[in-house]
C-alpha positions as CSV (number, residue, x, y, z in Angstrom):
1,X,0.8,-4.8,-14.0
2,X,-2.8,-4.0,-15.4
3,X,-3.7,-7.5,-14.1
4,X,-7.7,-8.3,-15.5
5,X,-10.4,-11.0,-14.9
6,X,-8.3,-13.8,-16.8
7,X,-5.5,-15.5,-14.9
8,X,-4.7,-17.5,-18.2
9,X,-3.9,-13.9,-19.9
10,X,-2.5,-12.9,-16.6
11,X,-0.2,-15.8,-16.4
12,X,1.1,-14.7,-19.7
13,X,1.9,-11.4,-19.1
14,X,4.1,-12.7,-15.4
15,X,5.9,-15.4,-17.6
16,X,6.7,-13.1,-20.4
17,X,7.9,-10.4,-16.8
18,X,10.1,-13.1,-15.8
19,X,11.8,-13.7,-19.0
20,X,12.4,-9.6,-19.6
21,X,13.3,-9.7,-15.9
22,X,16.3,-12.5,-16.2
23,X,17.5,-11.0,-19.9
24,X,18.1,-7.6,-17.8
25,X,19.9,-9.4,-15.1
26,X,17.9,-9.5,-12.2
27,X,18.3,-12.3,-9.7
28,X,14.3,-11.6,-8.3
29,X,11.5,-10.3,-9.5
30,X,8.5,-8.8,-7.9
31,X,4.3,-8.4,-8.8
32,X,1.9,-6.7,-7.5
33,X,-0.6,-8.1,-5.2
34,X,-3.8,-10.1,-7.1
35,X,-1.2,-10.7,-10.0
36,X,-3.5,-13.7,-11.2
37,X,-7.0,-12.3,-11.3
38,X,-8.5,-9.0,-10.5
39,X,-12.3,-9.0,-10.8
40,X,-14.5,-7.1,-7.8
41,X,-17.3,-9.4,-9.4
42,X,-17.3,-12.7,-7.0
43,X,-19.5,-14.9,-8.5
44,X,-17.5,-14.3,-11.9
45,X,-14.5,-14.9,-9.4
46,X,-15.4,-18.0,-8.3
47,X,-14.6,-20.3,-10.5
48,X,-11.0,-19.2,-11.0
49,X,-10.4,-19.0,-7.1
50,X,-9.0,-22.4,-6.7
51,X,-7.0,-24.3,-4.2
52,X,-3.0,-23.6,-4.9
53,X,-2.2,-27.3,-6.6
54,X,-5.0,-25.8,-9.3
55,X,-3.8,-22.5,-9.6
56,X,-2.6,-22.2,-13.3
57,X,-0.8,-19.0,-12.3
58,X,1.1,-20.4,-9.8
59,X,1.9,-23.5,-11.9
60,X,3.4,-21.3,-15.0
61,X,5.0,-19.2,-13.2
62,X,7.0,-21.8,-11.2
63,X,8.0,-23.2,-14.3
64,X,9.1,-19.9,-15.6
65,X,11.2,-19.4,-12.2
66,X,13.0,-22.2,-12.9
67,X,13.3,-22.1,-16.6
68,X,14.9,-18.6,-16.0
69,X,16.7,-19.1,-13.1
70,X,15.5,-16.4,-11.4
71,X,13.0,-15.7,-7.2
72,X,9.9,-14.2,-8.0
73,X,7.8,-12.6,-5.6
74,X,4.3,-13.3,-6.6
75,X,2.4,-10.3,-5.1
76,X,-0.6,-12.3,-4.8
77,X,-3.4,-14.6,-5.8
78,X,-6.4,-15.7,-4.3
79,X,-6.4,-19.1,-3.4
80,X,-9.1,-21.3,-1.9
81,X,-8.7,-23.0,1.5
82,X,-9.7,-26.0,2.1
83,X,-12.4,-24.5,4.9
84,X,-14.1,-23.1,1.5
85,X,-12.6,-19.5,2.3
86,X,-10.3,-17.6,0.1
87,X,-6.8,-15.9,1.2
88,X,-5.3,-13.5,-0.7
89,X,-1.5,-15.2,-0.4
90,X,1.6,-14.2,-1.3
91,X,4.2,-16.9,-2.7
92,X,8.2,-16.6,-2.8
93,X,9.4,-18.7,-5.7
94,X,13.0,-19.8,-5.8
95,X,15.2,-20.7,-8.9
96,X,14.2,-24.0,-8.9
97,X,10.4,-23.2,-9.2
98,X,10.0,-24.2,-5.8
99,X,7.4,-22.4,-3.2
100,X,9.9,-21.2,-0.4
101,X,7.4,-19.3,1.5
102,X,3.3,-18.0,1.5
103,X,2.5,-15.4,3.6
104,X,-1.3,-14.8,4.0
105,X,-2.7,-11.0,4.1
106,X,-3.3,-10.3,7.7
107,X,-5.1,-7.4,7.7
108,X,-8.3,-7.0,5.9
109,X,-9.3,-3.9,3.5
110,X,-13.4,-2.8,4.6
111,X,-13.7,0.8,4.1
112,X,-16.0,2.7,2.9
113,X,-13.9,6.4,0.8
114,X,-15.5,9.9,0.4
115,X,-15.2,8.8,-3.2
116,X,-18.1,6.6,-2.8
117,X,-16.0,3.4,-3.2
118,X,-16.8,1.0,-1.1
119,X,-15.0,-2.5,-0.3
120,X,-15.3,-5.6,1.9
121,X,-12.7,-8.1,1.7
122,X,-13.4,-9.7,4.5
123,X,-17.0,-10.6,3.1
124,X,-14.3,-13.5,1.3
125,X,-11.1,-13.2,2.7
126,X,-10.1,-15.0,5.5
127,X,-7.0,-13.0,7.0
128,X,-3.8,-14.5,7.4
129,X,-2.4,-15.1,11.0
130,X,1.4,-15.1,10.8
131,X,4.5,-12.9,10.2
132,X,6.5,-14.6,7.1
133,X,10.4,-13.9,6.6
134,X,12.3,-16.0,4.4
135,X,16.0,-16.1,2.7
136,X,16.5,-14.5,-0.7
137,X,19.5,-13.8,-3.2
138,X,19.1,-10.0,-1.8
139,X,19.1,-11.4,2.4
140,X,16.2,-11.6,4.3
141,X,12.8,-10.9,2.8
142,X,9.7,-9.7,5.2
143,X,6.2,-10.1,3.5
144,X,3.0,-7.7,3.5
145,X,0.4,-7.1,0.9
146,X,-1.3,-4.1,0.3
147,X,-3.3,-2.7,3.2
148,X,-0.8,-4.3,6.1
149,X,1.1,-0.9,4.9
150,X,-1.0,0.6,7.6
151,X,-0.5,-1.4,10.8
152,X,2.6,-0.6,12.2
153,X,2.7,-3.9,14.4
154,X,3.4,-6.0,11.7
155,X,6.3,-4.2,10.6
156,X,7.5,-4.1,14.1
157,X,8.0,-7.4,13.7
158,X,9.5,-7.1,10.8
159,X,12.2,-4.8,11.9
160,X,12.8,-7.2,15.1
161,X,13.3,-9.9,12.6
162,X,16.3,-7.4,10.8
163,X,14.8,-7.8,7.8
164,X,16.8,-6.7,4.5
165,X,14.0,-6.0,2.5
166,X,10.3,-6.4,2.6
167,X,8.2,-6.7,0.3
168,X,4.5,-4.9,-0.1
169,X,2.9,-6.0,-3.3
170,X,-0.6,-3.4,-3.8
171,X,-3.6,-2.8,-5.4
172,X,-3.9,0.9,-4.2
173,X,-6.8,2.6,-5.0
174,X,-6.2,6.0,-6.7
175,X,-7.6,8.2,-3.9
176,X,-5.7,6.3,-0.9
177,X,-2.8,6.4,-3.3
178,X,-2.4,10.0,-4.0
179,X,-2.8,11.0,-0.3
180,X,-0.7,8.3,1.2
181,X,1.4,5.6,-0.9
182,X,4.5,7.6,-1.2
183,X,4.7,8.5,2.8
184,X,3.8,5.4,4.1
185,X,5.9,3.3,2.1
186,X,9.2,5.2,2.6
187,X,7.8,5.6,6.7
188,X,7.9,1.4,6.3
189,X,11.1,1.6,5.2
190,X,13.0,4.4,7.2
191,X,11.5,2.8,10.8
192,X,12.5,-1.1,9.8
193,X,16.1,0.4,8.2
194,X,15.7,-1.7,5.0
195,X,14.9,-1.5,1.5
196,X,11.3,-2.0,0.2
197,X,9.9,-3.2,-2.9
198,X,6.5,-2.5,-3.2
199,X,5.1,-3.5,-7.1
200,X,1.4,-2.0,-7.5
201,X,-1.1,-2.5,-9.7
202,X,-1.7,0.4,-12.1
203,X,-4.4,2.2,-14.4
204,X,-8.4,1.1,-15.6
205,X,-8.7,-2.7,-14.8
206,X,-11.3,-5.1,-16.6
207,X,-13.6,-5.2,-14.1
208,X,-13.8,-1.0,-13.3
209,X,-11.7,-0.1,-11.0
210,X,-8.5,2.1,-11.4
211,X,-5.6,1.1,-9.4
212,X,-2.8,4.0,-8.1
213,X,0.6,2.0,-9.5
214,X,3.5,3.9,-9.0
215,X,5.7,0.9,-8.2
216,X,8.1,1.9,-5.7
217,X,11.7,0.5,-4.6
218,X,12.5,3.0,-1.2
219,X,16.0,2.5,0.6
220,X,16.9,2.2,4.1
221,X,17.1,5.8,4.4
222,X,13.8,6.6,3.2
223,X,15.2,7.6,-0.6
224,X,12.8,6.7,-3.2
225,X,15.5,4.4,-6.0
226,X,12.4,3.9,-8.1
227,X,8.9,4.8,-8.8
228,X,7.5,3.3,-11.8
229,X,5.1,6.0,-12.2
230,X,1.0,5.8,-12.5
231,X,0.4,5.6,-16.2
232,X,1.2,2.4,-17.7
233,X,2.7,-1.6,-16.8
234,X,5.8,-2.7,-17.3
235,X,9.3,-3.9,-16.0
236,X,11.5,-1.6,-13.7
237,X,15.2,-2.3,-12.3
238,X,16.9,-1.5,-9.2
239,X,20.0,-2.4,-7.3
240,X,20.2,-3.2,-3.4
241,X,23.1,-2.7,-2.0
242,X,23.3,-4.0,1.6
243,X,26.1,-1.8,1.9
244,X,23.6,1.1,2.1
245,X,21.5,-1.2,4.8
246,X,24.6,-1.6,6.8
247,X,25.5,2.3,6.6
248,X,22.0,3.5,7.9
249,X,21.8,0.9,10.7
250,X,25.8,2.1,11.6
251,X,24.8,5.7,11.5
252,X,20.9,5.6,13.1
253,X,20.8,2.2,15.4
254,X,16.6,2.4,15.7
255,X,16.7,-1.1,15.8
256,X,18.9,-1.8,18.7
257,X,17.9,1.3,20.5
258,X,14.1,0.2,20.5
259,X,12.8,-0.4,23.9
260,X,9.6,-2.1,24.8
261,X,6.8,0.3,25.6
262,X,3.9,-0.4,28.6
263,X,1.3,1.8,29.6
């Protein structure tokens, strides 16, 4: 997605993904984190960060879930709490248009790039607390947004949980991107011996920032099976074959072998 400062026009283009999405076949689909509303400018923000029984995003696209008969994976949206913070939460949809799961980002992105960018989520966000798994049509899913990709921990976890797949919706900023998004995310999935769908933002959003996209699906082995490239939005397919998850855990048994480490 191109996602902008809109969530009405953002719902639009999810529903309309969901549709395409269950005409090619798929039994999930999967959107990049802050699907409902990118905007860097808060107070323009603010009214659209609302608590989840508001969100229109979440409403519509619960309704197309169901209508379609398809799991989406909404990267993310920022929702208000009711301590007046905001999380940036994930939500797993089911076929029914039911919420089966939120996961909360963890870990928050401050840093401050050579580039001159400079961010602060935590100036709004209120991390999240708690590692999410939850059953899917493709097995167990694991959840992590964006810049979780770079604290191993959680996806220790993850792999002790024998996750099939987990998924890290993005918003990657281009320099971070080029140096890193394609090594880290095939790392992620190579040391939890799963697949992992990570759906990223892409190209010159409304409110100035340029995202990296490149929209990856990365096998058990470390094989890239997609990478939606960094140019433009749209809808990609894959196959997981837990045939392949079986075969790499069979053949390299990190998992079991993992011992507990003290210092």
């Amino acid at each position: 997605m191109t996602s902008g400062i809109d969530p009405e026009g953002n719902a639009e283009a999810i529903v309309g993904a969901v549709g395409g999405a269950a005409m090619g076949g798929a039994k999930m689909l999967f959107t990049p984190e802050m699907s409902g509303l990118i905007d860097r400018d808060r107070s323009r923000a603010t009214p659209h960060v609302v608590p989840e029984a508001q969100s229109i995003v979440l409403a519509k696209v619960c309704e197309a879930a169901a209508g379609a008969g398809i799991w989406v994976v909404l990267g993310s949206l920022p929702v208000l709490r009711e301590d007046g913070r905001w999380a940036n939460r994930c939500f797993v949809i089911d076929a029914q248009g039911e919420v089966a799961a939120r996961y909360d980002k963890i870990h928050m992105f401050d840093v401050d790039l050579a580039t001159g960018e400079s961010w602060r989520e935590s100036n709004a966000y209120a991390p999240g607390e708690h590692v999410v798994t939850v059953e899917t049509p493709a097995g167990l899913l694991g959840l992590a947004i964006c810049y979780d990709l770079r604290f191993p921990a959680l996806f220790e976890a993850l792999g002790r949980a024998k996750c099939d797949l987990i998924s890290i919706p993005a918003a990657f900023t281009v320099p971070t991107g080029a140096a890193h998004w394609h090594l880290m995310q095939r790392a992620r999935a190579v040391e939890a011996s799963a697949f992992v769908v990570a759906a990223a933002q892409v190209g010159k959003h409304q409110d100035g920032r340029e995202t990296y996209g490149h929209s990856l699906v990365v096998d058990p082995w470390g094989d890239v099976v997609l990478d939606m490239g960094g140019a433009e939005s749209g809808l990609g397919f894959a196959e997981l074959d837990p045939a392949r998850t079986a075969a790499v855990r069979a053949q390299l048994p990190s998992l079991a072998n993992k011992r507990p480490i003290t210092t």
